[in-house]
Each structure stands twice: as C-alpha cells, then as structure tokens.
N, C-alpha and C positions, 0 to 999 in steps of 0.2 A: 721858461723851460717847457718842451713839447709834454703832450699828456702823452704817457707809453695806453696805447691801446689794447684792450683784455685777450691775451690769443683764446680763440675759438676751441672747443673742443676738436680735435684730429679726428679725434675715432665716434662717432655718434652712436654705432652701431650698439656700441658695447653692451651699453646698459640693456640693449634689446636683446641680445643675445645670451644677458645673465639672465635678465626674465626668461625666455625660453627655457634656458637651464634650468631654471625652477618647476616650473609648468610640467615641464618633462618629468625630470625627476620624481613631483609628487603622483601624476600619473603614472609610473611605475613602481610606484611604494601603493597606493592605492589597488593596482591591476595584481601584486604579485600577493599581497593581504587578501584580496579576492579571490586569486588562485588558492591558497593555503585555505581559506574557508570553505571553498568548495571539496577540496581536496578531504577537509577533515567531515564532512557533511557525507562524503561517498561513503567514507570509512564507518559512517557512524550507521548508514542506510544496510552496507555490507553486513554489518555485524549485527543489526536488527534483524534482518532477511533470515539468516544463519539461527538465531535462537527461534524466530520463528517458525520456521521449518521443524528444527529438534522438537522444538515443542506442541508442533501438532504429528510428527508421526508418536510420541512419547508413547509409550505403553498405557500408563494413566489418562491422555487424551484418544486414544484409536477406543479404550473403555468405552470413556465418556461420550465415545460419538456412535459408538455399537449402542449402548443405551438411549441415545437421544433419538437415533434412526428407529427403534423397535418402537418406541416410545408415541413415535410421531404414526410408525404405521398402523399401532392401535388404536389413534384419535385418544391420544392421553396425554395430557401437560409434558413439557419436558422434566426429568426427573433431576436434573440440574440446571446452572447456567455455566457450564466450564466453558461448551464449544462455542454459544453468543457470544459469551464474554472476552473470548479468543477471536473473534472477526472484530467483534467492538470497539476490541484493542488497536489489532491492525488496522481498523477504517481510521481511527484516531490518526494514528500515526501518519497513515497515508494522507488523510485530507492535510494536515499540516505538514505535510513536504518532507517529513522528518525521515519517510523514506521512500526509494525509488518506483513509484507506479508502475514500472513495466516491467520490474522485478515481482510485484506483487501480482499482474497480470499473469505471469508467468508461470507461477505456484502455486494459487488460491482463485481463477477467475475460473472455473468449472465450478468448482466446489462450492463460491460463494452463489456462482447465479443458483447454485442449486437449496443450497440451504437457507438462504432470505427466504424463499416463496414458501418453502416447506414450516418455518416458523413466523411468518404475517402474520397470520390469523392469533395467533398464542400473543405475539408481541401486541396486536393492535388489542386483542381481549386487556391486557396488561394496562395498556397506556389510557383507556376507558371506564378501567374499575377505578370504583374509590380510593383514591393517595394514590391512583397513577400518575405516572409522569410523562406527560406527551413528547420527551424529547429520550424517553426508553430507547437505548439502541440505533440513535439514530446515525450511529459512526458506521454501525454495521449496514443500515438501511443506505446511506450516502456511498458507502464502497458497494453496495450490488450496484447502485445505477451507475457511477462513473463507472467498473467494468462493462457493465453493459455497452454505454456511450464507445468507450474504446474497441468493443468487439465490433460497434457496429462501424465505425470508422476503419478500422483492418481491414473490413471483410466486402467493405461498398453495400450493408446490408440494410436492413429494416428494422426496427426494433421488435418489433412481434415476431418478425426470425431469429431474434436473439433470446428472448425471453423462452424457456423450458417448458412442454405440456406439463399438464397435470399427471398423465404416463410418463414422462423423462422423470420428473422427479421422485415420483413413487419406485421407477425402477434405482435410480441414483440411491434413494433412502435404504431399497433391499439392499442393494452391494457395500454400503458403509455396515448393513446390521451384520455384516458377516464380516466385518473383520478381524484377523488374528492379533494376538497379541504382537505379531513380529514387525517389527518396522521396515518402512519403504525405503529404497536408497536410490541415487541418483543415478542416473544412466551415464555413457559416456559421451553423450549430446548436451548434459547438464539440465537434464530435464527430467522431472518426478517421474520416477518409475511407478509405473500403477500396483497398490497395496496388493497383500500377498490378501487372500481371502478365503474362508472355509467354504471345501468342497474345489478348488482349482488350482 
C-alpha cells in the first residue's frame, strides 16, 4: 500500500501575518496608553500652572513679597519664607517634569531671575551656619539657572546678558515693595499683566 505523503502547508504566510497582527496591535495598545499618559500629565501640568499663579498673585503672597522686597532693601533677613518657599516648590516640580517649563518660563522667569540673586547671599549665609543644610533651596537655585539657560537659547544670547545688574534688581525689589493688595489678571494675549502698584 503506497504511503499517502503529508500535504504541505498552502498558506505559509499566515502564521506571519498573525504575528504582525500581534506586533501591531500591542504597539497601539502601548502608543495609545502613552497618549492617555501624556494626555493626563498635560492636565496635571495645566492645573499646577493655574494654582500656581492664584497663588502668587494671592493677597497673602503680593503681602509676603512687599515684605520680603523692603526687607531685602534694608539689608535685613527675610522676615519669612512664604515667597522661597513658593519658587522652591515650583523648581521642584519643574526639575521633575511634573510640569510644563515653558509655561513656567512664561509666568515666573523675570521674576525668578530677579529674586534668586536678591536672596543668594541670605540662602548661602543659611546653608554655612551651623545645622545648615547645603542643599537649602536648591529647587529654587536649579530653576534660576535652567531659566536662565532658556532665555539664553531664545535670545542667541550670553549668559552675563541674561543674568540682572545689581541696579535691575534693586529697582525690580522697589516695584515688588509697592505692591497693592489687588491682584494681577491676564491680558488677552494670555500673558501676566504687570501688578497694579502704589502711586500708578
């Protein structure tokens, strides 16, 4: 009796083409999990941005920063830590991605190039005394210089052109000491209206 011979597989293809199947698929389970995280990451950055803001035109912090500014121009400790500890925060956040840099570039890079240099000297006194701690502040000190590096990349500039005299900041310090209690609001370009001030 003849031996019947194995018929061949017809279609070879197939099993390559349920592999592909797979491949694919996982890489769009993968690609759309990565959209949805990025997605909730914006939202998360959005809503940081937002309380941030509120919370430094706040009546309570515009206080805190008219005191810190007087403070600073009489060669006197700060009489708090509200406003450090308000950039402190946000360099946190910022260095770990947790929110958008160029959002924060957007609404605090005047402000902070101006208030690191006006507070060095108080922070590095701090981090040199006894039971200081040498890593004092350093979310605030890490967001002056990444703004900085960004102004100078926007601008094709220099870093000593970005960096603020020692007159920019002393006049920056008068105009925060005269702040009103009234808060800032947003222009309709989406950009910080400059604070209402006594005497203008």
């Amino acid at each position: 009796m003849p031996v019947r011979q194995k018929r061949k597989d017809q279609h070879p293809w197939i099993p390559i083409i349920m592999a592909m199947v797979a491949v694919m698929s996982l890489a769009a389970t993968v690609y759309f999990g990565w959209q949805h995280q990025e997605g909730e990451k914006r939202l998360i950055s959005v809503r940081l941005a937002m309380q941030f803001d509120d919370r430094f035109d706040s009546e309570r912090m515009r206080a805190n920063r008219r005191d810190l500014a007087k403070a600073i121009l009489k060669g006197d400790d700060p009489p708090g830590d509200d406003v450090l500890d308000f950039f402190e925060t946000v360099g946190f956040y910022a260095r770990n991605d947790e929110i958008d840099m160029a959002v924060v570039y957007n609404d605090f890079s005047d402000t902070v190039l101006h208030y690191w240099p006006a507070v060095r000297d108080h922070v590095t006194r701090d981090r040199n005394s006894a039971g200081g701690s040498k890593d004092e502040y350093e979310n605030f000190e890490w967001l002056n210089d990444a703004l900085a590096r960004e102004i100078v990349r926007r601008r094709h500039s220099d870093i000593k052109q970005v960096e603020p005299s020692a007159k920019e900041v002393k006049d920056f310090l008068q105009d925060e000491s005269t702040l009103e209690a009234e808060t800032t609001h947003t222009g309709s370009d989406g950009h910080r209206a400059r604070p209402i001030r006594r005497g203008s």
